[in-house]
C-alpha positions as CSV (number, residue, x, y, z in Angstrom):
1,X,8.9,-67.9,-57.9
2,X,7.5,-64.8,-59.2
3,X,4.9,-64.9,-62.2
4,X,5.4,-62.3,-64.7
5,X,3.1,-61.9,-67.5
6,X,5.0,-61.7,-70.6
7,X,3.7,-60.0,-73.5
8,X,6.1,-61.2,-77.0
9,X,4.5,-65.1,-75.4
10,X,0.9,-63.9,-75.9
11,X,-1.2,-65.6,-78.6
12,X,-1.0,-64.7,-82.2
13,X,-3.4,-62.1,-82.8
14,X,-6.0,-62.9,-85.8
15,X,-7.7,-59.1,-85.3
16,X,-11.1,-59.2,-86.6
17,X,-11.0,-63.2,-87.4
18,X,-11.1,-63.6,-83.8
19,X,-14.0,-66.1,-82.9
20,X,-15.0,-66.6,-86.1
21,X,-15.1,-70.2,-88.2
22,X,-13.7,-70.8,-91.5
23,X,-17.0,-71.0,-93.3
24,X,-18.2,-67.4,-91.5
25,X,-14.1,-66.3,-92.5
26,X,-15.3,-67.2,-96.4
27,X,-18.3,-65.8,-96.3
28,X,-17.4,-62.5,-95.3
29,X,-13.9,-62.3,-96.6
30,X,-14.2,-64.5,-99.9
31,X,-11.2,-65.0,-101.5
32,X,-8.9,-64.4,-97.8
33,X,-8.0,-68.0,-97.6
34,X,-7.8,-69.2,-100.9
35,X,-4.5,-71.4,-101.3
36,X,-4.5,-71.3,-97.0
37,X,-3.6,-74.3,-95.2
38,X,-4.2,-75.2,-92.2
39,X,-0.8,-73.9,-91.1
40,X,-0.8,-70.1,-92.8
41,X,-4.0,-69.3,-92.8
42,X,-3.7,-67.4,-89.2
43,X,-1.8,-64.5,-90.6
44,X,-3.9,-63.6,-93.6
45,X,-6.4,-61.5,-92.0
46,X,-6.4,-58.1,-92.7
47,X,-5.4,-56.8,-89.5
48,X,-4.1,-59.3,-87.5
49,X,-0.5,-59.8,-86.8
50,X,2.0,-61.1,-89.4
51,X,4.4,-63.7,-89.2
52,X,7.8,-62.3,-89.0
53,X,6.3,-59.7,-86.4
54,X,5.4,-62.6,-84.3
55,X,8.6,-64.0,-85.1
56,X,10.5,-61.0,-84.0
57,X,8.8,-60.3,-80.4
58,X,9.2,-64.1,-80.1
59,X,13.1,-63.8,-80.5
60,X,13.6,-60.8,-78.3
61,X,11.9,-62.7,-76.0
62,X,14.0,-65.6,-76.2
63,X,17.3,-63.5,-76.2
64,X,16.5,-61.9,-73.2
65,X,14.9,-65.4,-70.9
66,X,16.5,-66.3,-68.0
67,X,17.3,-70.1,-67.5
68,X,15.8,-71.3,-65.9
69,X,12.5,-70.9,-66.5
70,X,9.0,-71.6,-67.1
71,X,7.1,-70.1,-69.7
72,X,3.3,-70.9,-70.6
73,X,2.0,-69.5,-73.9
74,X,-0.9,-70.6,-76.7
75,X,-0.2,-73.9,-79.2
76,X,0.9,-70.9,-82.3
77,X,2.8,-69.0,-80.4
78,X,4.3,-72.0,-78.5
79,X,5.0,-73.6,-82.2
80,X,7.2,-70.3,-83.2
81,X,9.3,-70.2,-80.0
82,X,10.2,-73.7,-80.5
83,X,10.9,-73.1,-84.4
84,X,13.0,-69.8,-83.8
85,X,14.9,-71.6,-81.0
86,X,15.5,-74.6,-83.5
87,X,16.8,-72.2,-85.8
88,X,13.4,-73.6,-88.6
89,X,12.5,-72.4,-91.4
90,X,9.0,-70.6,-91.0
91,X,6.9,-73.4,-92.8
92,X,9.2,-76.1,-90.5
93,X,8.0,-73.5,-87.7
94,X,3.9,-73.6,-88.5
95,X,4.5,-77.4,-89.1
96,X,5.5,-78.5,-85.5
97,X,2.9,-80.4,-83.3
98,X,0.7,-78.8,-81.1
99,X,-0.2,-81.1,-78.0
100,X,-2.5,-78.9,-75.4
101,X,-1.2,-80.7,-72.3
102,X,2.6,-80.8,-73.2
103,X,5.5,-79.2,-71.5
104,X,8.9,-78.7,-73.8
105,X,12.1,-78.1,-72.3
106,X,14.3,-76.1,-74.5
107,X,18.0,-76.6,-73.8
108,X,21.5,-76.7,-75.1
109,X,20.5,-80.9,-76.2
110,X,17.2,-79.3,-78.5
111,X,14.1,-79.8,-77.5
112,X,12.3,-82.9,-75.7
113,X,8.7,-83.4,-74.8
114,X,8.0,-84.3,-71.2
């Protein structure tokens, strides 16, 4: 099997965020996560990527997979290409599980965890 990295399953960029706590996010970009959870608060930095353009590479993506196959991307990005499949809404997207040593299998039945 060949490996091909795929670009629309790389992680959600947070631009200038990147590496940085909440605490050092506050302090340096005060009012940026005011009324954030810990589901939205990814796409509120000022030049990182926003949700429906996440959402968009995500479905091309996903339109254009061949089954079968394997595809390995971060817990976000892995959380949107599960919602978009499930047809979610975007907070029913943020709101599914993250597990770090999980494998999904997306099919015509849903989705199951192995």
């Amino acid at each position: 099997m060949d490996r091909i990295d795929e670009p629309r399953l790389k992680e959600v960029s947070i631009g200038s965020w990147d590496g940085m706590s909440h605490d050092e996010i506050s302090m340096e970009y005060p009012d940026a996560l005011s009324e954030a959870d810990a589901f939205d608060w990814f796409f509120r930095s000022p030049d990182g990527e926003r949700f429906e353009a996440v959402k968009v590479r995500v479905s091309a993506w996903l339109g254009e997979a061949i089954t079968p196959s394997a595809a390995i991307s971060h817990g976000l990005t892995g959380r949107i290409v599960r919602g978009v499949y499930l047809g979610l809404s975007n907070r029913e997207m943020l709101e599914l599980p993250i597990s770090q040593d999980a494998l999904y299998v997306l099919s015509n039945k849903g989705i199951r965890l192995l």
